[in-house]
N, C-alpha and C positions, 0 to 999 in steps of 0.2 A: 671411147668416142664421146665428145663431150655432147652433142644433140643428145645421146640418148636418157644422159641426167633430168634434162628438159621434157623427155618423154618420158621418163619416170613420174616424175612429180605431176604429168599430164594424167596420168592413171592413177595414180593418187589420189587426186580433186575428184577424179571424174568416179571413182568406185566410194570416196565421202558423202560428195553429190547423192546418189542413189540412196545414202542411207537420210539422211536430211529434208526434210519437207519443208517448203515456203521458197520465201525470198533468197534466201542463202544457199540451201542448194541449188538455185537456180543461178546465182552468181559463181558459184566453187566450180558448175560445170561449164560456167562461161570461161572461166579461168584456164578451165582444162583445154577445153574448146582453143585459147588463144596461144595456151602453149605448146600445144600437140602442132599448131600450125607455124611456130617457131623454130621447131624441132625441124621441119619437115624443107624450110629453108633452105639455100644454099650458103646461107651465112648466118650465122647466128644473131641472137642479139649480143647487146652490149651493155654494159653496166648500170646503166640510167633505166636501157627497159625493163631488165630485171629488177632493178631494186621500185618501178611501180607498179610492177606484179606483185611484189613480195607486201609493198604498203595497202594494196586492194587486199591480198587475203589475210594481214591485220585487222584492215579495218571488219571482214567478215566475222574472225573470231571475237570481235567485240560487240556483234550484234548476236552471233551463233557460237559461245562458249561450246557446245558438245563438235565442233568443228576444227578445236584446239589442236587435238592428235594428226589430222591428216595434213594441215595446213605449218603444223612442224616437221612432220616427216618433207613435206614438199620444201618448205624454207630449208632446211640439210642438204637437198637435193641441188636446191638453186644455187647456195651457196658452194655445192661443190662444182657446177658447173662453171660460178664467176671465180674460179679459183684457176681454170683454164682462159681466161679471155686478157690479152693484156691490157691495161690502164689502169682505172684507180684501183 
């Protein structure tokens, strides 16, 4: 089921989240926050939203470097998810 890639990676951020203090974990559980409620859809997203979820938790791991692991475990995730959606 491809949602549940998307709710992968929701548990992901969101168990990074908890370890991370400030600004950044408060963005990785926003993250998760947006993907769990993606998941949770009747339709998924589509390539364009995925790929500015995936450029939001970039830009995280360049403000939160120990943020790196969970934000590549989740980018695998997503990536395997737009590997199910057709278009680009």
């Amino acid at each position: 089921m491809s949602s549940q890639k998307l709710r992968d990676a929701s548990d992901v951020l969101r168990e990074a989240a908890t370890a991370i203090d400030g600004n950044a974990g408060d963005r990785l559980a926003e993250q998760a926050d947006r993907l769990g409620t993606l998941a949770d859809r009747d339709r998924g997203p589509d390539h364009g939203t995925v790929a500015r979820h995936q450029q939001k938790l970039k830009d995280i791991t360049a403000d939160e470097p120990t943020a790196t692991d969970a934000v590549n475990e989740a980018n695998d995730l997503l990536n395997a998810y737009r590997e199910t959606i057709e278009g680009v």
